[in-house]
N, C-alpha and C positions, 0 to 999 in steps of 0.2 A: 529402485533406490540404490544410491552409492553404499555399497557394503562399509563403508569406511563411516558412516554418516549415523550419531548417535539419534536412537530412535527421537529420543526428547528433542531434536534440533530438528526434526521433522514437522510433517502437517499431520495435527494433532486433533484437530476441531472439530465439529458439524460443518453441516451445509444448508443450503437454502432451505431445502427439503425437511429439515429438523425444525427450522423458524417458521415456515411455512408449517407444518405440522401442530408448533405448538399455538400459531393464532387461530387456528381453525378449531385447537379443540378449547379455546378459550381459555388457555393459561394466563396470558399475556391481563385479559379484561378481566379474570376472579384476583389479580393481582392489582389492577387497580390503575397499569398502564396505559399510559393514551401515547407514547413514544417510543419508538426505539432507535436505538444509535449504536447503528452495525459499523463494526472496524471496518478498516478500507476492504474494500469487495472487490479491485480493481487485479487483471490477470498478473500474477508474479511468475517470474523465470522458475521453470524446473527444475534444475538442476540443484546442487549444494556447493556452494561456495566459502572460500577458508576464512573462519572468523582471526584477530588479532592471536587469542589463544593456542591459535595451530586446528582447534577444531573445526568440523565441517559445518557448516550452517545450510536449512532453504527459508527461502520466502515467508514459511506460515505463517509471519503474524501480518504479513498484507502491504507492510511496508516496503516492500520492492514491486512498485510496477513499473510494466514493461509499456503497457496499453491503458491511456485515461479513459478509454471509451468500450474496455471488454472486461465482462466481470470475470472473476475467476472460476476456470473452466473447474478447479476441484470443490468448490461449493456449491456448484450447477451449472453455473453460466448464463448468459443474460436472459433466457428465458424466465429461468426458475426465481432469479432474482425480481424480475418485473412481475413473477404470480405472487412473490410476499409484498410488495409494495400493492398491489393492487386490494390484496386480501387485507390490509391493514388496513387500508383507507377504508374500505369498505363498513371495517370496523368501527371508523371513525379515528384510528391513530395516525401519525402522521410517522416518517422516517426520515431518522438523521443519517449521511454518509459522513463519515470520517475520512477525511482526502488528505492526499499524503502531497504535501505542497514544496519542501524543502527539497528533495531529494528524488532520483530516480533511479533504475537499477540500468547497469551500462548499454542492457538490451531494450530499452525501450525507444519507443519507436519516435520519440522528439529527439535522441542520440543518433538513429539511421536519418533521418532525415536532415539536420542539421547539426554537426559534430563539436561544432564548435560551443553550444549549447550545453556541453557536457564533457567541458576540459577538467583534468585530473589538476587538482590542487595536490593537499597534504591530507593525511591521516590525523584525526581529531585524535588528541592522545601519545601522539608519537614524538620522537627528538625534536624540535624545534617547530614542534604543531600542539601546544599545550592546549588544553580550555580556555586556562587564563594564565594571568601574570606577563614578564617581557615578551616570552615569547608565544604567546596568547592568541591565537587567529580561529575565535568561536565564531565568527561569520562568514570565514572561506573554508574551516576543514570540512574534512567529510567523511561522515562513519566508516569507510574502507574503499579501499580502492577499485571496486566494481559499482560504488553507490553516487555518483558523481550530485553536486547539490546545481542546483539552478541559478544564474544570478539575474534576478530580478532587476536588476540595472538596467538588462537589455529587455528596452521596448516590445518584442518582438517576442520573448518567451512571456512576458504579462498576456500579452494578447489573442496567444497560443492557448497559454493554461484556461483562461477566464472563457477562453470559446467553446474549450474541452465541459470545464465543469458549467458551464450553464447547456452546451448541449445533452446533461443529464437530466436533468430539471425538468 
């Protein structure tokens, strides 16, 4: 990890293997759950990247993927992933994913493949990129400038996304 990079801006969480853990020993069913709704699982970039603040940031809340179709290799990876999904059902639960549809992180692989798919606008926040008001542009910023947003206008990334997440399914 970047020595510069506050632990708390770090990957902080569990992993498959803890979820995985507690539906086996029947946490999840003396609780009374028949769902779970796992944050995005999808792989995010390594690295730490500079927040607005001047601080370092990574990935760990899931919201930067690179890969719609690789789970994140620091939670397990898509095996481990696929043993809670199976172990749930098993159970009789079923699993929610939390898909991250707005935004992707620079290095994801609909950027390498198609660039133009992930042109740099403005900074959500910044001089003449409010939220709101005149200078207001809440449907082109974008949380930072390695996070580019998608525009759904073009045909071509709907059909992209909608292939990605129904080949999860």
């Amino acid at each position: 990890a970047d020595p510069a990079l506050d632990n708390m801006a770090a990957y902080q969480g569990g992993d498959f293997g803890g979820v995985l853990a507690a539906i086996e020993s029947d946490y999840f069913e003396d609780l009374g759950v028949n769902i779970l709704w796992l944050s995005p699982t999808y792989e995010n970039p390594a690295g730490a990247y500079g927040g607005r603040d001047g601080s370092l940031y990574t990935g760990y809340h899931g919201y930067w993927p690179v890969d719609p179709l690789k789970a994140e290799s620091s939670f397990g990876g898509d095996e481990a992933l696929l043993k809670v999904v199976e172990a749930a059902h098993a159970r009789g639960m079923r699993v929610i994913f939390d898909i991250v549809l707005n935004h992707v992180h620079e290095d994801h692989i609909y950027c390498q493949e198609s660039p133009d798919w992930c042109s740099q606008t403005c900074v959500c926040g910044t001089q003449d990129c409010d939220w709101e008001g005149p200078n207001g542009r809440p449907l082109d910023c974008q949380f930072a400038p390695y996070l580019p947003d998608l525009n759904y206008r073009n045909p071509a990334i709907v059909d992209r996304v909608l292939t990605d997440v129904l080949a999860l399914m």
